[in-house]
C-alpha positions in Angstrom: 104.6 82.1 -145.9 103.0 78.4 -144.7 105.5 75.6 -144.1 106.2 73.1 -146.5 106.9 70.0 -145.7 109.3 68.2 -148.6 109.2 64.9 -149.3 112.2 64.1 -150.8 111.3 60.3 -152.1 112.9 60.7 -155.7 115.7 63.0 -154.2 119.5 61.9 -154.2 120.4 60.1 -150.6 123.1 63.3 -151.0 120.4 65.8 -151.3 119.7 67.5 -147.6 116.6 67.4 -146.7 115.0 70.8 -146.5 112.2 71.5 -143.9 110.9 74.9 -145.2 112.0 78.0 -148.3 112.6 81.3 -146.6 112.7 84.9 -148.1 116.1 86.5 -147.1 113.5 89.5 -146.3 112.2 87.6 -143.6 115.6 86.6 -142.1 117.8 89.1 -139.4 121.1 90.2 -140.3 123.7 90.5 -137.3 126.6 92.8 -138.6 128.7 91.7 -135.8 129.2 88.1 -136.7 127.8 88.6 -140.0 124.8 85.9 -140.1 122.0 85.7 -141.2 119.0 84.3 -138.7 115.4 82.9 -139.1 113.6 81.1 -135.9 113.5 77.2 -136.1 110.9 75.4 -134.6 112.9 73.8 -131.9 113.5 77.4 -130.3 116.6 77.6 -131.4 117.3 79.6 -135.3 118.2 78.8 -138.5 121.7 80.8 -139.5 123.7 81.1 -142.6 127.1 82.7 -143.2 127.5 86.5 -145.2 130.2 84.5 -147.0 128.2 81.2 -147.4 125.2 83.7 -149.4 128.5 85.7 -151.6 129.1 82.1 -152.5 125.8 81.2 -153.5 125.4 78.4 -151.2 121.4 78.4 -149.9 121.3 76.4 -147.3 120.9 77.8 -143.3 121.2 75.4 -140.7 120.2 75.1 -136.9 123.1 74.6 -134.8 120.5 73.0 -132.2 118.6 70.1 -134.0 118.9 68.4 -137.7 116.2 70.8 -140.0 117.7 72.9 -142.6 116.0 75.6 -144.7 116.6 76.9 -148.1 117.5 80.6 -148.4 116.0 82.5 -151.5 117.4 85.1 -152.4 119.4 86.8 -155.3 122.6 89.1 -154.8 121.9 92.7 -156.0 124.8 94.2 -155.3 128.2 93.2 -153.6 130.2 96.6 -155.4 128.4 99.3 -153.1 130.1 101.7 -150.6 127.2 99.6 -148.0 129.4 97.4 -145.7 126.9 94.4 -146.5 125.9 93.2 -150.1 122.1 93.9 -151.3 119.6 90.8 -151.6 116.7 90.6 -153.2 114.0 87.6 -152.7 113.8 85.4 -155.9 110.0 84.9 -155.4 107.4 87.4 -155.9 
Protein backbone atom coordinates (compact mmCIF):
# COMPACT_ATOMS: atom_id res chain seq x y z
CA UNK A 1 0.00 0.00 0.00
CA UNK A 2 1.75 3.69 -0.94
CA UNK A 3 1.80 6.34 1.76
CA UNK A 4 -0.63 8.92 1.88
CA UNK A 5 0.11 11.93 2.97
CA UNK A 6 -3.24 13.80 4.49
CA UNK A 7 -3.66 17.22 4.48
CA UNK A 8 -5.92 17.91 6.92
CA UNK A 9 -6.68 21.87 5.89
CA UNK A 10 -10.62 21.69 6.37
CA UNK A 11 -10.14 19.20 9.32
CA UNK A 12 -11.27 20.09 12.98
CA UNK A 13 -8.00 21.54 15.02
CA UNK A 14 -9.32 18.32 17.31
CA UNK A 15 -8.94 15.91 14.50
CA UNK A 16 -5.28 14.07 14.81
CA UNK A 17 -3.49 14.20 12.11
CA UNK A 18 -3.03 10.82 10.47
CA UNK A 19 0.25 10.04 8.49
CA UNK A 20 -0.84 6.88 6.63
CA UNK A 21 -4.33 3.96 6.57
CA UNK A 22 -3.05 0.52 7.42
CA UNK A 23 -4.73 -2.94 6.93
CA UNK A 24 -4.87 -4.82 10.34
CA UNK A 25 -3.50 -7.70 7.95
CA UNK A 26 -0.41 -6.00 7.60
CA UNK A 27 0.03 -5.27 11.32
CA UNK A 28 1.85 -8.00 14.03
CA UNK A 29 -0.02 -9.18 16.89
CA UNK A 30 1.99 -9.80 20.23
CA UNK A 31 -0.18 -12.09 22.44
CA UNK A 32 1.86 -11.33 25.30
CA UNK A 33 1.07 -7.69 25.79
CA UNK A 34 -1.67 -7.86 23.43
CA UNK A 35 -0.70 -5.09 20.70
CA UNK A 36 -0.95 -4.71 17.71
CA UNK A 37 2.45 -3.34 15.65
CA UNK A 38 3.22 -1.77 12.20
CA UNK A 39 6.85 -0.17 11.60
CA UNK A 40 6.93 3.74 11.64
CA UNK A 41 9.24 5.59 9.74
CA UNK A 42 11.35 6.89 12.54
CA UNK A 43 12.49 3.21 13.36
CA UNK A 44 10.44 2.93 15.93
CA UNK A 45 6.40 1.20 15.37
CA UNK A 46 3.19 2.21 15.36
CA UNK A 47 1.10 0.15 18.23
CA UNK A 48 -2.48 -0.10 19.22
CA UNK A 49 -4.19 -1.78 22.17
CA UNK A 50 -6.43 -5.41 21.75
CA UNK A 51 -8.84 -3.39 23.94
CA UNK A 52 -8.48 0.01 22.14
CA UNK A 53 -9.58 -2.20 18.55
CA UNK A 54 -12.79 -4.15 20.87
CA UNK A 55 -13.61 -0.52 21.39
CA UNK A 56 -13.50 0.54 18.01
CA UNK A 57 -11.07 3.18 18.45
CA UNK A 58 -8.59 3.24 15.05
CA UNK A 59 -5.95 5.10 15.84
CA UNK A 60 -2.11 3.40 16.54
CA UNK A 61 0.40 5.58 17.79
CA UNK A 62 4.32 5.65 17.97
CA UNK A 63 5.43 5.92 21.33
CA UNK A 64 8.83 7.37 19.74
CA UNK A 65 7.80 10.54 17.59
CA UNK A 66 4.36 12.47 16.85
CA UNK A 67 2.78 10.36 13.51
CA UNK A 68 -0.23 8.40 13.99
CA UNK A 69 -1.86 5.89 11.59
CA UNK A 70 -5.42 4.82 11.07
CA UNK A 71 -6.16 1.16 11.65
CA UNK A 72 -8.75 -0.52 9.22
CA UNK A 73 -10.25 -3.06 10.10
CA UNK A 74 -13.69 -4.68 11.00
CA UNK A 75 -14.25 -7.06 14.08
CA UNK A 76 -15.41 -10.59 12.89
CA UNK A 77 -15.66 -12.20 15.81
CA UNK A 78 -14.97 -11.55 19.53
CA UNK A 79 -17.50 -14.81 20.73
CA UNK A 80 -14.92 -17.60 19.49
CA UNK A 81 -13.24 -20.23 21.67
CA UNK A 82 -9.80 -18.24 19.89
CA UNK A 83 -8.09 -16.28 22.71
CA UNK A 84 -7.90 -13.14 20.31
CA UNK A 85 -11.04 -11.66 18.41
CA UNK A 86 -11.08 -12.11 14.34
CA UNK A 87 -10.46 -8.95 12.11
CA UNK A 88 -11.12 -8.45 8.85
CA UNK A 89 -9.64 -5.37 6.65
CA UNK A 90 -12.52 -2.96 5.64
CA UNK A 91 -10.86 -2.37 2.13
CA UNK A 92 -10.73 -4.69 -0.64
Amino acid sequence: MGKKNWENNNMDEDEPTIYDEIEIEDMTYDATTQMYHYPCPCGDKFEIALVDLLDEEDIAVCPSCSLMVRVIFEVVSSHSSESVPLFRCLLG
